[in-house]
TORDREN-916546 format. One line per field, with one value per residue (C-alpha): residue number from 1; z, y, x; residue in three letters. Coordinates in nm, 2 decimals, m for minus. Layout:
BEGIN
seq <- (NUM ...)
z <- (Z ...)
y <- (Y ...)
x <- (X ...)
type <- (ALA ...)
This chain:
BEGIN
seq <- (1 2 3 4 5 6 7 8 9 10 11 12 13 14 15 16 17 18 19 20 21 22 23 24 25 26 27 28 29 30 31 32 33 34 35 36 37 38 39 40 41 42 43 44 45 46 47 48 49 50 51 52 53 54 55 56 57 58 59 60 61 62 63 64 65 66 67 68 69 70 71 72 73 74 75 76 77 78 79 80 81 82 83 84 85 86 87 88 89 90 91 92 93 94 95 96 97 98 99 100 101 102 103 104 105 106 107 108 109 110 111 112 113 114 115 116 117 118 119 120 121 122 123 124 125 126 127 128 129 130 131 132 133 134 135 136 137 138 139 140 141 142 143 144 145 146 147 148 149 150 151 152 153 154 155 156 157 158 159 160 161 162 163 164 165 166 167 168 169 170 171 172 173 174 175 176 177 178 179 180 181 182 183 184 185 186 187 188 189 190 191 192 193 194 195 196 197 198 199 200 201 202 203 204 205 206 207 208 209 210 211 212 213 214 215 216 217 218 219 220 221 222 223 224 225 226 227 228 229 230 231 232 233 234 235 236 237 238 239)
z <- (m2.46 m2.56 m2.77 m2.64 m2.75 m2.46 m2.19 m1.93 m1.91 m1.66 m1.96 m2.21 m2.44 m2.40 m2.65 m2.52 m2.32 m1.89 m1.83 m1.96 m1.80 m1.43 m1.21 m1.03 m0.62 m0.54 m0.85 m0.69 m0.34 m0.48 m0.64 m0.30 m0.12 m0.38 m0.63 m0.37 m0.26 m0.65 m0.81 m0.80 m0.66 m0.77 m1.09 m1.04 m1.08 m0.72 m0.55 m0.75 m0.92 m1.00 m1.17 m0.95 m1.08 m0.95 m0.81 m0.95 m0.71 m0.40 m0.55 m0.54 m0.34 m0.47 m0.87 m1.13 m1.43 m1.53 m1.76 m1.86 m2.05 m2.18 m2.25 m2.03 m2.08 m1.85 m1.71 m1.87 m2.06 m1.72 m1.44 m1.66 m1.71 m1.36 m1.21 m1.45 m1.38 m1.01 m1.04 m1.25 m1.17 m1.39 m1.42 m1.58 m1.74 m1.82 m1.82 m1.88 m1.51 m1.60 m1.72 m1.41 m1.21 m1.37 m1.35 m0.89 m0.94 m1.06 m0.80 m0.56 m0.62 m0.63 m0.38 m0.62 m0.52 m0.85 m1.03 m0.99 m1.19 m1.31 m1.38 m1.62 m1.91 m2.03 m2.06 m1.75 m1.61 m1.90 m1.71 m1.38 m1.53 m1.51 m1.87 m1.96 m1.67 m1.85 m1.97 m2.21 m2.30 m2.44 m2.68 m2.75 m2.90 m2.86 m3.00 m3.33 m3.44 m3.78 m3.95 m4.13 m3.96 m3.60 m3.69 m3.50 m3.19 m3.19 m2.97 m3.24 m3.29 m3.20 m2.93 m2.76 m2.90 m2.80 m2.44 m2.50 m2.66 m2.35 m2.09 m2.23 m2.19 m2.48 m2.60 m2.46 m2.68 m2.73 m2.84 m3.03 m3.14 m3.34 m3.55 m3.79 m4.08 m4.10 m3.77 m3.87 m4.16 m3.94 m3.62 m3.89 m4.03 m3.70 m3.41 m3.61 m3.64 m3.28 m3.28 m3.29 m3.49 m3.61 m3.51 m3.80 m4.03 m4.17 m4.20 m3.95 m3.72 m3.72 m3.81 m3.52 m3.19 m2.92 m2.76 m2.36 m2.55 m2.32 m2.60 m2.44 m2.49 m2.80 m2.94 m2.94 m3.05 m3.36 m3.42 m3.44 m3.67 m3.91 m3.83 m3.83 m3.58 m3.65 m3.35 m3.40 m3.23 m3.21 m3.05 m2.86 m3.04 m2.87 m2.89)
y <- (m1.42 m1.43 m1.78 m2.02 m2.31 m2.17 m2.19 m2.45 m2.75 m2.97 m3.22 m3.32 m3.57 m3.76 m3.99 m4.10 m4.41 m4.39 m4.71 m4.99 m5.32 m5.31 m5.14 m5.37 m5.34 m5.13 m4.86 m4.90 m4.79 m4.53 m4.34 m4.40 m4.24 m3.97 m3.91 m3.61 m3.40 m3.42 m3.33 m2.96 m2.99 m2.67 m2.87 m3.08 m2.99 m3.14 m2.90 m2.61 m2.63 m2.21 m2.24 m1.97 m1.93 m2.09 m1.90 m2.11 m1.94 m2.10 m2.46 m2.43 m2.26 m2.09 m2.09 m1.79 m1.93 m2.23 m2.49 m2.72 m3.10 m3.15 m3.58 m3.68 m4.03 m4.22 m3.90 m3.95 m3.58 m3.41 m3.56 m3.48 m3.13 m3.07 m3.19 m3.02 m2.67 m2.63 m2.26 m2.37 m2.54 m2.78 m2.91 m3.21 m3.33 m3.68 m3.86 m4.25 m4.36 m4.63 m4.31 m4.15 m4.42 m4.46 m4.08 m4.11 m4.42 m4.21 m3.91 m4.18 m4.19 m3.83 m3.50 m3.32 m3.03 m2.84 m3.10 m3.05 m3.22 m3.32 m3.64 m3.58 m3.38 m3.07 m2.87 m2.87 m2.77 m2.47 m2.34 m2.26 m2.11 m1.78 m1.56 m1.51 m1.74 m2.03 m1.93 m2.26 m2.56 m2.94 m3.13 m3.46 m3.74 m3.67 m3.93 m3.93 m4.01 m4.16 m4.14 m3.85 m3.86 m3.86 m3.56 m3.28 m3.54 m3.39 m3.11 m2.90 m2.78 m2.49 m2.66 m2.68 m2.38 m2.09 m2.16 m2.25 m1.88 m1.77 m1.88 m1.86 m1.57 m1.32 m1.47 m1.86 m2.12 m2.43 m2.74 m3.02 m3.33 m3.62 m3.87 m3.85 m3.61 m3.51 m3.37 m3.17 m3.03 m3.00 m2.80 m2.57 m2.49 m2.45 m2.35 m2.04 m1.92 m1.88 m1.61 m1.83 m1.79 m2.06 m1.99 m2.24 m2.09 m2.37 m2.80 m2.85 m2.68 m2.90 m3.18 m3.19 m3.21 m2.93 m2.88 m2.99 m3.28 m3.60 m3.86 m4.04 m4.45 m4.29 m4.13 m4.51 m4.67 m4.45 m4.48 m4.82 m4.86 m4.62 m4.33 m3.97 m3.73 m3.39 m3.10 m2.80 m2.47 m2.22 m1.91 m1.74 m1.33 m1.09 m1.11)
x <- (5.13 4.75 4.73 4.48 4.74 4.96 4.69 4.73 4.44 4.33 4.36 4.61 4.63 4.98 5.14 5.46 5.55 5.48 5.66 5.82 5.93 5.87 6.14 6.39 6.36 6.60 6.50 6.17 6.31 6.53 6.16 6.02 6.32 6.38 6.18 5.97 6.27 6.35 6.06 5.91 5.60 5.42 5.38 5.12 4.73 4.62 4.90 4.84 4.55 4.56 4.90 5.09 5.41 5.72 6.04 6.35 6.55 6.38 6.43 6.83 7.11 7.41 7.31 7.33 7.13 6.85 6.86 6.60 6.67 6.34 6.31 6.60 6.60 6.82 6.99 7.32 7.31 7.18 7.41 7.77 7.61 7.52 7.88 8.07 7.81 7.77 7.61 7.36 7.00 6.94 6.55 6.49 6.19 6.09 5.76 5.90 5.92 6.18 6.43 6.36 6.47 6.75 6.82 6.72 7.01 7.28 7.19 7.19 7.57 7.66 7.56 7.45 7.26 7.19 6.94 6.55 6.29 5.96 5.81 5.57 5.45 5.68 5.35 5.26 5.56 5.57 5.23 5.42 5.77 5.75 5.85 6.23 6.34 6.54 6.88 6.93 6.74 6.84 6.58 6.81 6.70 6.37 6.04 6.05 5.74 5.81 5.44 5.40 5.04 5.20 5.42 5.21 5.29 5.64 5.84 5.87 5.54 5.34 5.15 5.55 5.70 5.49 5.55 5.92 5.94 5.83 6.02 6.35 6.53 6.68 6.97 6.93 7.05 6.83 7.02 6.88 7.01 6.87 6.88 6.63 6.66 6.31 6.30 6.60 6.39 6.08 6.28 6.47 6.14 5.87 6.17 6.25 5.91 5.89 6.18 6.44 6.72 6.98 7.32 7.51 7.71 7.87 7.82 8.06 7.84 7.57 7.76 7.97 7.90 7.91 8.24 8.05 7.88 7.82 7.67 7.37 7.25 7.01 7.33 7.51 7.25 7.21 7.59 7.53 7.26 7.43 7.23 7.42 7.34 7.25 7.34 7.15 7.15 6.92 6.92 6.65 6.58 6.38 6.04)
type <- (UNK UNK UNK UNK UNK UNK UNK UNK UNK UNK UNK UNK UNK UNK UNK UNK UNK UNK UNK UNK UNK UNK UNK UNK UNK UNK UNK UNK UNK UNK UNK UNK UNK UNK UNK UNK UNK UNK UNK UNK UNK UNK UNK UNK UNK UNK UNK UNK UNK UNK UNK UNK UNK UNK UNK UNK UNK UNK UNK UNK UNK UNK UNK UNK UNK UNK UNK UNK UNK UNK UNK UNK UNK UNK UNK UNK UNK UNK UNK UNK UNK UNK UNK UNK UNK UNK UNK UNK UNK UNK UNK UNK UNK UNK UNK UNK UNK UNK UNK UNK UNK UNK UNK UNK UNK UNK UNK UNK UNK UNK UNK UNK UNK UNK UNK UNK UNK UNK UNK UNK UNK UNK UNK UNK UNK UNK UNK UNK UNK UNK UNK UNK UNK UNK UNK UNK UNK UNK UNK UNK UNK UNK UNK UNK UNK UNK UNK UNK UNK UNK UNK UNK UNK UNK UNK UNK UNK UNK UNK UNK UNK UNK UNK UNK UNK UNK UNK UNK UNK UNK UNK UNK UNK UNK UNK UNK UNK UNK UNK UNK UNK UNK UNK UNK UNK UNK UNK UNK UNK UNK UNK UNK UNK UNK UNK UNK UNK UNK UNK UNK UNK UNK UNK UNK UNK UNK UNK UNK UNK UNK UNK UNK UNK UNK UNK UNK UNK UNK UNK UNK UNK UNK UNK UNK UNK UNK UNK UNK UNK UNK UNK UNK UNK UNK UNK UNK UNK UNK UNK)
C-alpha cells in the first residue's frame, strides 16, 4: 500500500507511558531471564535496520493461525487466550515495561509455548509483518486520551489503521472494547474506512460481551466507577 503514513521511520513520536513505579526484584529478574526468548527480535531498528519481513511461522511450532493483542496491559486477556488456544500464536504488544513484567510473571507460571511479543511501539512491529498474515486482532481498553486535542493520539486513526488494514487477513475480526463512549463513536467512524465492516446487528451485540471474554483489571475498574463497556466487532473486507 503506497501511503507515506504507512512507511516505517527511524523516528516516532510516542505518547504513552514507558514505566511506572520501579519493578520489584524478582519482576526485575524475570525481564532479565525472559523478556529475550519472548520478544521477536526482527523488530527492533538496531537488528534490522532494512525492515525485512518476519516469517510468523518460524517464531512458533505447531500453530494454524496469528493473533495479535495490541496494548496488553498486565497480560490477563493474552495468557487465558493462549491456554485455552494452543494452535494459535499469539503476539503481544505492549510498550509499559511494568505490564510486561507482569505479563513474563504470569509466563513464569505456565509452559506456554504459543505467546510471542514485543515490547514497544505497535508501529514498529506493523513494519516487519508481512500483508494478510494476522487472522484476528484485540484493541481492549486502550489510552483513551480524553482531550479532544489529544484525539489523533489514539489507535483508531489513520496513522494505526492503514497498516492494520494490511496485515490482517480477509475476513479477520478485530475486537475492541472500551470504556469511553467517544472512542466508540470515533472507532465506528475511522475503523470502517479502512475496509472494515461492523458485524453488530443488534444492541446486545455490542452491549455484551464476547462469548471467550476474559474481563481484564481496566474492565474492573470501569465497572467500578460506573462506566459501561462497549464490545465492538469489526470485520476485516477485502481490500
Amino acid at each position: 500500500m503506497d501511503n507515506k503514513e504507512s512507511k516505517p521511520k527511524n523516528f516516532r513520536n510516542f505518547y504513552g507511558r514507558l514505566k511506572g513505579k520501579g519493578l520489584r526484584a524478582l519482576q526485575q529478574k524475570l525481564l532479565n531471564d525472559q523478556l529475550e526468548k519472548l520478544s521477536i527480535p526482527a523488530v527492533k531498528y538496531e537488528i534490522n535496520p532494512d525492515r525485512r519481513l518476519i516469517e510468523l511461522s518460524d517464531l512458533f511450532k505447531n500453530v494454524t493461525s496469528f493473533s495479535l493483542e495490541i496494548g496488553f496491559g498486565g497480560g490477563e486477556h493474552l495468557v487465558y487466550q493462549a491456554e485455552r488456544n494452543p494452535n494459535i500464536g499469539f503476539i503481544g504488544c505492549e510498550p509499559y515495561i511494568n505490564g510486561v513484567a507482569m505479563l513474563a510473571g504470569k509466563l513464569s507460571k505456565l509452559e506456554l509455548t504459543n505467546v510471542r511479543i514485543h515490547p514497544g511501539d505497535v508501529r514498529d512491529l506493523f513494519d516487519v509483518l508481512p500483508d494478510d498474515s494476522i487472522d484476528s486482532v484485540f484493541l481492549l481498553y486502550p489510552d483513551p486520551w480524553p482531550k479532544k486535542r489529544h484525539h489523533r493520539r489514539r489507535f483508531v486513526t489513520s496513522e494505526y489503521l492503514i497498516d492494520l488494514e494490511r496485515v490482517m487477513k480477509t475476513g479477520a475480526l478485530l475486537k475492541v472494547a472500551t470504556d469511553i463512549p467517544d472512542y466508540v463513536r470515533q472507532s465506528l467512524q475511522e475503523v470502517c474506512k479502512h475496509h472494515f465492516s461492523w458485524t453488530a446487528t443488534d444492541a446486545q451485540d455490542w452491549r455484551e460481551c464476547w462469548s471467550d471474554w476474559m474481563p481484564t483489571r481496566y474492565e474492573r475498574k470501569a465497572l467500578r466507577e460506573g462506566r459501561r463497556p462497549y464490545y465492538l466487532t469489526f470485520e476485516k473486507r477485502e481490500s
